[in-house]
MARBA-371934 format. One record per atom (N, C-alpha, C): z, x, y; residue in one letter. Coordinates in steps of 0.001 Angstrom, whole numbers, plus 500000, padded with zeros to 6 digits. Layout:
<recs>
ZXYA
...
</recs>
This chain:
<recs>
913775127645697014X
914783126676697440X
914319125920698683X
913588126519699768X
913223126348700748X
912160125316700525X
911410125464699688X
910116124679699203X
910786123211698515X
911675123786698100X
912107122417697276X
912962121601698270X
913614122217699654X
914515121212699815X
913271120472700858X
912069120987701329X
911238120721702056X
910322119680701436X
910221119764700342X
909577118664699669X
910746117353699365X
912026117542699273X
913247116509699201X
913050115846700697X
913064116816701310X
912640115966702899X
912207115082702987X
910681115301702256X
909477114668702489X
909408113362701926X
910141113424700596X
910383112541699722X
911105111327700385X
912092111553700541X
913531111197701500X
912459110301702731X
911739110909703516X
911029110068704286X
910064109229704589X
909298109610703069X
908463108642702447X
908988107400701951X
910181107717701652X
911239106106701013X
911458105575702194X
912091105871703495X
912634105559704122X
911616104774704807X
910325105352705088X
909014104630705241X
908578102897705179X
908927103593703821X
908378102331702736X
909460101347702397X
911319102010703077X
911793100465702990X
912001100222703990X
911342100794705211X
911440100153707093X
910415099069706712X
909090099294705868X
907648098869705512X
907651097446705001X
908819097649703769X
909301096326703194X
910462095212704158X
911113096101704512X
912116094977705517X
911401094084706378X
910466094676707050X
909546094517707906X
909102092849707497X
907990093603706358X
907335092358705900X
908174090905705468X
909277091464704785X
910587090550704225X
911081089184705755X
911245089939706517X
911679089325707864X
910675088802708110X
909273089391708545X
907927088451709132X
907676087190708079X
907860087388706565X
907587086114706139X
908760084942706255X
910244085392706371X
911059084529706669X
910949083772707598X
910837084916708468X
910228084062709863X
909557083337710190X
908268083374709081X
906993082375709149X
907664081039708679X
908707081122707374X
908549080079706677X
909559079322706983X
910657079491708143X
911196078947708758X
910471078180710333X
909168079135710872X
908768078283711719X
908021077400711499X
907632077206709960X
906780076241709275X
907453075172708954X
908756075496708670X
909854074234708961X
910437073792709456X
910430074437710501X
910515073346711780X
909384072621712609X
908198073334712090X
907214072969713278X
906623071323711591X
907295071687710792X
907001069991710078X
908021069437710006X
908981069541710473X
910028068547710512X
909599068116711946X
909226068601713080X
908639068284714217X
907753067242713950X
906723067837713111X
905631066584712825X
905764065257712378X
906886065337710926X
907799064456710590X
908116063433711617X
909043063937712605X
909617063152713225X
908368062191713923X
907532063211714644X
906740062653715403X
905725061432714997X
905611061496713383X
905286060592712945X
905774058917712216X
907312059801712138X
908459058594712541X
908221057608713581X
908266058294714999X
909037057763715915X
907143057182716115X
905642057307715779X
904878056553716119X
904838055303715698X
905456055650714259X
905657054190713216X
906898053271714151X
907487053770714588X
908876053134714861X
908104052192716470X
907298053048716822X
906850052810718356X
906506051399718351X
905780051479717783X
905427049853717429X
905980048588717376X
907203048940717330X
908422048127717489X
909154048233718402X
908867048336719911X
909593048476721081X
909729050165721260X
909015051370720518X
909000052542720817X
909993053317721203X
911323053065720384X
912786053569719821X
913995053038721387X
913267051748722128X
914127050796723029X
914876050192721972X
915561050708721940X
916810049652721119X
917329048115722155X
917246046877722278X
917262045957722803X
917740045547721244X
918765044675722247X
919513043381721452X
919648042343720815X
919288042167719398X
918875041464718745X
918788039895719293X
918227038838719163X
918048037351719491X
919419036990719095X
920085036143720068X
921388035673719669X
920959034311720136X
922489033965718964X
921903031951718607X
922140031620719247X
921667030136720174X
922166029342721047X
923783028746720892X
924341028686721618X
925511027811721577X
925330026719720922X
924009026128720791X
924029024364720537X
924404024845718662X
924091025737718367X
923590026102716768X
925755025847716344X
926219025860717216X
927582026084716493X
927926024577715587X
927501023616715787X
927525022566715224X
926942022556713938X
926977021551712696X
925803021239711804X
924917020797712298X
925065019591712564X
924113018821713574X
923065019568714066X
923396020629714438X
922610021590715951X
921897022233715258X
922622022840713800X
922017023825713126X
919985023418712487X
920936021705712002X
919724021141711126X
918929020994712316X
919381020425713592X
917776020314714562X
917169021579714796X
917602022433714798X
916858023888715208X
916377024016713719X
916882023943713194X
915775024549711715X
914839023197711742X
914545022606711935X
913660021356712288X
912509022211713459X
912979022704714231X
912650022736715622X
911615024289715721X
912394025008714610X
912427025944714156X
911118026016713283X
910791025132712484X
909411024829711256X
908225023877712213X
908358023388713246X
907613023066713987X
906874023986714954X
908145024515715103X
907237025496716115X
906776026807715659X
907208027129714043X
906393028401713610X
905149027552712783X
904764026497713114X
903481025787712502X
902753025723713965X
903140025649715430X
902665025378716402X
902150026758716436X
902766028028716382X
902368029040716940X
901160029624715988X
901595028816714333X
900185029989713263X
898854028987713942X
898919028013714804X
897447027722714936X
897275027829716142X
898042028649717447X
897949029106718609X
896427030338718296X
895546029710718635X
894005030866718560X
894168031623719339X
893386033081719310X
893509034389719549X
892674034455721056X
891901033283721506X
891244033137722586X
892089032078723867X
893267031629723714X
894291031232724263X
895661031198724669X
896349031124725213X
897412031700726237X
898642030941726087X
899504031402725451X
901071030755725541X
901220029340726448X
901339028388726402X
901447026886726983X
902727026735728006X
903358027636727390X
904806028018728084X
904426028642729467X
903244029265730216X
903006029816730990X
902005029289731584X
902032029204733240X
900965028604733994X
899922030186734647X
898886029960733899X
898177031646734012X
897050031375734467X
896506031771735707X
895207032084736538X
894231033283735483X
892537032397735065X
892240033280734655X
891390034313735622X
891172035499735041X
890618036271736050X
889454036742735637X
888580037506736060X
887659038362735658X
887651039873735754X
887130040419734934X
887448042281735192X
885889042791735575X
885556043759736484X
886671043719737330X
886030043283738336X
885822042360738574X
885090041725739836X
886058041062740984X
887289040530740532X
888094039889741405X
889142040529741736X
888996042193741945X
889406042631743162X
888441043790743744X
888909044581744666X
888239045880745421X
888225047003744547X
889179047018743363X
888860048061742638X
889318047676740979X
888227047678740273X
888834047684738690X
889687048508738748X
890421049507739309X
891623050092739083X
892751049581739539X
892924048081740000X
894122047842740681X
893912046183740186X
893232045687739085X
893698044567738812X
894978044535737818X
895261043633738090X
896766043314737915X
897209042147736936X
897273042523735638X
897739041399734411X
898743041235734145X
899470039480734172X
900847039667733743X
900827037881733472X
902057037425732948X
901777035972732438X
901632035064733332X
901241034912734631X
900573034725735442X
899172035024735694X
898839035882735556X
896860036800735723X
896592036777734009X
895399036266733559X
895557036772732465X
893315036845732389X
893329038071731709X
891421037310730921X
891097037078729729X
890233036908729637X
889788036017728256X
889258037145727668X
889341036140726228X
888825037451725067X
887074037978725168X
886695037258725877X
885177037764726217X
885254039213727191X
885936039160727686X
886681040631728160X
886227042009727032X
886296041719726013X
886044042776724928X
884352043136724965X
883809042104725574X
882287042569725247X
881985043246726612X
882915043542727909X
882532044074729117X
883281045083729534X
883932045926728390X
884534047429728890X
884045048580727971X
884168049665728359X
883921050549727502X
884656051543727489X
884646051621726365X
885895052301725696X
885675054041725118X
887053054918725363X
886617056188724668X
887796056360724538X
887493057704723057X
888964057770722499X
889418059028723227X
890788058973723629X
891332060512724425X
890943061030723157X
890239062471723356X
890664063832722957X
891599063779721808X
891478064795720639X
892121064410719933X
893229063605719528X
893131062700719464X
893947061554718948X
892632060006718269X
893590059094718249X
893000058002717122X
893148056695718596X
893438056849719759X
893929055904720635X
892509056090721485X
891928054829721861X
891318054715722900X
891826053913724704X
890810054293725220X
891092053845726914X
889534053464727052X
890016052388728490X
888755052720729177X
887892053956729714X
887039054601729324X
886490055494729412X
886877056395730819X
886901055375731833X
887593056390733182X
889107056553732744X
889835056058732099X
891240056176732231X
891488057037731551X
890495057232730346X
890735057828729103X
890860059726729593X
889284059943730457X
889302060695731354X
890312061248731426X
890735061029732636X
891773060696733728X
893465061685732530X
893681061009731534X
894675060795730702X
894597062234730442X
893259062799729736X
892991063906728876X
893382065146730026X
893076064608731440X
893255066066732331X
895258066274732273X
895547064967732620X
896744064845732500X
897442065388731611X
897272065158730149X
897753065930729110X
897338067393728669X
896692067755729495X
896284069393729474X
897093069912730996X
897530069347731808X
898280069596732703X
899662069759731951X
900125069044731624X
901621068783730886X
901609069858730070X
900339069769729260X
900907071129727679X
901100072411728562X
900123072784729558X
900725074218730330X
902126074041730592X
902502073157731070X
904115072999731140X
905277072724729935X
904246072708728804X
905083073111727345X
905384071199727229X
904939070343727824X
905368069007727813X
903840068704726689X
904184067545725756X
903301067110725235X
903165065284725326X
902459064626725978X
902580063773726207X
901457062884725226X
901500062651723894X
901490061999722397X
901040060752722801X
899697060168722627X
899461059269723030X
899680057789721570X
899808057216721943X
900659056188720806X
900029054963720585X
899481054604721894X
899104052847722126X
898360053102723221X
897164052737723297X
896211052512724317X
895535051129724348X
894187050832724202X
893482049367723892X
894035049006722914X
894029047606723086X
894160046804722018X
893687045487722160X
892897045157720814X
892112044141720589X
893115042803721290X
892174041827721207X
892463040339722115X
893448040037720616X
892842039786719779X
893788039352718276X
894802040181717879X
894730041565718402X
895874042031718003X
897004042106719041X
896730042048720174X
897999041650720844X
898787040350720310X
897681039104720568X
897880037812719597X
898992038297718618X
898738038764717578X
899559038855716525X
900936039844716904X
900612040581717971X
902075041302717800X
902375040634718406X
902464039688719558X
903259038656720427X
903805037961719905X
902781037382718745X
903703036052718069X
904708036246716947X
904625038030716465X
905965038389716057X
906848038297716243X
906871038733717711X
908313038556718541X
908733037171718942X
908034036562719035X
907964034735719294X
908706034323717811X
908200034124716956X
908677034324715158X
910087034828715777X
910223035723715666X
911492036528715744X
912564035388716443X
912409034707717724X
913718034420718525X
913268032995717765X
912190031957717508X
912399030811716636X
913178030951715546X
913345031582715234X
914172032190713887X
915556032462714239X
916000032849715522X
917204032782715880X
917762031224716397X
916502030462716689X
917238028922716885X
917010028705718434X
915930029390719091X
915518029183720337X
914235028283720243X
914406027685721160X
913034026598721484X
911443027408721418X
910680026640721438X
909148027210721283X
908758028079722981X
909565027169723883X
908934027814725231X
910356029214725449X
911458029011725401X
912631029808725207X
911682031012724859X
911143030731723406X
911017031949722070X
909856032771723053X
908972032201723685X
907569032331724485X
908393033427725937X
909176032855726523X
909536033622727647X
909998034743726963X
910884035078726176X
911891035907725406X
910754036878725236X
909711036845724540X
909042037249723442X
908065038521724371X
907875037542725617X
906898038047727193X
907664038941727745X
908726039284727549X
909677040606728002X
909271041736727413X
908855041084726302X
909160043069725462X
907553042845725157X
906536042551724845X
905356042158724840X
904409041029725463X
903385041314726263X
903036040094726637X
901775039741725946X
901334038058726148X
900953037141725221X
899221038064725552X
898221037677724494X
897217038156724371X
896416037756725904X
895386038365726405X
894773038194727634X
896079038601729066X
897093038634729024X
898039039033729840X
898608040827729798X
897997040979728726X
898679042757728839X
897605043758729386X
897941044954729539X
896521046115730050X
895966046208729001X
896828046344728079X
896154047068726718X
895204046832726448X
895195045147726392X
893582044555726198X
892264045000727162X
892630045723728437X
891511046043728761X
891515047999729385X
892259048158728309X
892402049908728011X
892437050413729220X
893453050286729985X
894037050835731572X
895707051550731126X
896046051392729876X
897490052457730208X
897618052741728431X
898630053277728714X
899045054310727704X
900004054016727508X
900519053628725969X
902218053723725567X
901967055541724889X
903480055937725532X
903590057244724957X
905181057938724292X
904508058866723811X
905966059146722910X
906019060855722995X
906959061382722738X
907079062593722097X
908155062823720888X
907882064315720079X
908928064554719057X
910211064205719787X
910676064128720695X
911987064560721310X
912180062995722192X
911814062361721355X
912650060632721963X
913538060066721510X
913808060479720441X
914784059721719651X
916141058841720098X
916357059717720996X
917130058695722008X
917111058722723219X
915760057673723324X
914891057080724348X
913907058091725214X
912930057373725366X
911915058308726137X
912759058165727010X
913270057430728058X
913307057938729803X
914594059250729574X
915111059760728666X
915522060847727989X
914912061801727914X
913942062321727977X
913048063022727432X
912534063932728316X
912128065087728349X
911266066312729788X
909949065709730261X
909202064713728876X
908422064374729262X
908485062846730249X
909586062384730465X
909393061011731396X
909389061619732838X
910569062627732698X
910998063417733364X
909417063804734277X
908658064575733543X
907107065645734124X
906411064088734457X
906162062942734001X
905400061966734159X
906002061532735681X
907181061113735688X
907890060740736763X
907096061150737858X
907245062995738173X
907140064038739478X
905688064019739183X
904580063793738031X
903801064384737803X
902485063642737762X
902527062301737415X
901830061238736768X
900962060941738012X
901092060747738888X
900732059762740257X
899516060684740380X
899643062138740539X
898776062898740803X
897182063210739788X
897619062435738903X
896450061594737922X
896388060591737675X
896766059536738640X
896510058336738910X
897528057427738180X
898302057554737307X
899086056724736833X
900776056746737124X
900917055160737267X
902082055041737840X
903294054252736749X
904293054334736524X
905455053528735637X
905263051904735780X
904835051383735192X
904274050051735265X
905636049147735698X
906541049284734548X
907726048673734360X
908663049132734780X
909304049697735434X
910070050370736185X
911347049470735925X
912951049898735890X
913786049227735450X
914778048404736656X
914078048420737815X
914736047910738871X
913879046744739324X
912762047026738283X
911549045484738937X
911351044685737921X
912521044374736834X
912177043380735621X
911935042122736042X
912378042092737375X
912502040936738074X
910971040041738712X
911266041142738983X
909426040860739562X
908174041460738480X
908578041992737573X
907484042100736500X
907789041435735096X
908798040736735138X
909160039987734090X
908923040787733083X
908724041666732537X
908753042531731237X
910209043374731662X
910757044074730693X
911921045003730312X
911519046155730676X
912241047209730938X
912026048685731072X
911433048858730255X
909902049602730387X
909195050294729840X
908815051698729839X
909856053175729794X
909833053831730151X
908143054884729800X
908009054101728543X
906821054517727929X
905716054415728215X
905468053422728977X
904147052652729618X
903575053309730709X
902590053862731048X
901849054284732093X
900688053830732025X
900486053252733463X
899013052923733815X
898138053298734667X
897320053636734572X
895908054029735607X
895503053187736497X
895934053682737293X
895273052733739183X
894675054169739960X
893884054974739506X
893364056024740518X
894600056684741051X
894139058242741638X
895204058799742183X
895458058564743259X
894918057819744166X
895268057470745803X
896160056309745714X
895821055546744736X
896459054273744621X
898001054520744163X
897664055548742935X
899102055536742094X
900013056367743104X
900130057539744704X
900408058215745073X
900846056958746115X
899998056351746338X
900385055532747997X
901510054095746890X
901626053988745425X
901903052846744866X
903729053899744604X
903655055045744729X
904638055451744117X
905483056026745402X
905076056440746513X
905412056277747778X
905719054897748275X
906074054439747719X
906095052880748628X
907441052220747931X
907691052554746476X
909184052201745236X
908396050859745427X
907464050312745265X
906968048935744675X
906031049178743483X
906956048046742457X
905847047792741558X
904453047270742097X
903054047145740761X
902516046945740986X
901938045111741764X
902748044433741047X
902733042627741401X
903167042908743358X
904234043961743863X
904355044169745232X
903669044345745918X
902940045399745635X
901853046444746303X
900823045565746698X
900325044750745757X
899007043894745475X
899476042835746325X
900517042080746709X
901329041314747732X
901371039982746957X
901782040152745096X
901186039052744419X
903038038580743771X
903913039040744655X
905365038824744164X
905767038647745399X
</recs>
């Protein structure tokens, strides 16, 4: 009896074994296949919101509204007149020239100041597309985005700073060709002619949320548009504007667009935008609450 209830024991705890053994495994794969779905719905998104970036980088701004003059017929037919003229003026605006609407000093990179890290482009400063044959370019660290090779640098320490802090700072938009600014500018230009604004109107409008080719950094790979999974409603929302804010200066880059200097930088809040001016510059530029057009004593 003794033998037998000793072997029931044994039995009894061999099951009990083997369904601690199975629960076990049951839970570890749930577990997996739930963090596999979230960590791709993560990706998902993140690949949303790059597609979306492209389009003002989830800034919701207010569609082009019609002029007053449009309330008439009259008004209507001259703007659609006004309207086919000037989307014929802009398809033969070349990729080596500068909005007409704007009186722009050209410059050279980087010779015309004390430091290629502190020249300063805006529809005022602008360089020419020969600019492309005198920088050099590298792509951050895994990703598909390039920089100027020091900025690019510069960027990669930055974003290995942030991930220890669980922040991922997703690089989105870096260089961009002389023609392809061209073409995304004159989207947005398209865009407000189409609402019934004049050719120079559509040109200022258009220089807020993008500026005209030879006038942006991009073209000469000094900043970074950036994003994370967690923007959806709005980067300056986000832990990461947040870590860039306290964090950025100390790798040289400072908030280009800042939302209290639209005034003096004529572009819109860009919470996304960071640019590379060295870390002494971006520390003494971010100590000071002046944009960059201030600092430089060019506003």
């Amino acid at each position: 009896m003794d033998k037998n209830k000793s072997k029931n024991n044994k039995a009894l705890i061999a099951a009990a074994i083997i369904f601690f053994v199975l629960l076990f495994v049951c839970v570890f794969l749930l577990t997996l296949t739930l963090y596999n779905g979230i960590n791709t719905e993560e990706e998902e998104t993140a690949a949303e919101e790059i597609s979306a970036s492209d389009s003002d980088y989830n800034y919701t701004e207010p569609e082009p509204q019609e002029t007053a003059a449009q309330d008439t017929a009259a008004s209507e037919t001259t703007a659609a007149e006004s309207t086919t003229a000037a989307e014929t003026t802009a398809a033969e605006t070349t990729a080596s020239s500068v909005s007409s609407t704007f009186s722009s000093t050209l410059i050279d990179f980087p010779s015309d100041t004390s430091s290629w890290q502190l020249i300063c482009l805006n529809t005022s400063r602008r360089v020419s597309s020969s600019v492309e044959n005198t920088i050099t370019l590298s792509y951050v660290a895994g990703s598909s985005q390039q920089m100027d090779y020091r900025a690019a640098a510069a960027y990669e320490k930055m974003y290995a700073a942030a991930a220890e802090d669980g922040i991922y700072l997703t690089p989105c938009s870096g260089y961009r060709s002389y023609s392809t600014q061209e073409r995304l500018y004159n989207e947005f230009v398209t865009d407000y002619l189409n609402a019934g604004y004049s050719q120079s109107e559509a040109e200022k409008l258009a220089s807020t949320r993008r500026m005209p080719a030879g006038s942006s950094e991009h073209n000469i790979g000094i900043c970074m548009d950036i994003i994370t999974a967690s923007s959806s409603y709005g980067f300056e929302n986000t832990a990461a504007y947040a870590w860039l804010c306290e964090n950025g200066a100390d790798y040289g880059f400072i908030l280009r667009y800042p939302s209290d200097k639209t005034d003096i930088t004529g572009v819109k809040f860009e919470p996304w935008h960071w640019r590379y001016v060295g870390t002494e510059n971006a520390r003494s530029i971010q100590n000071s609450g002046l944009c960059l057009e201030e600092y430089l004593g060019l506003a």
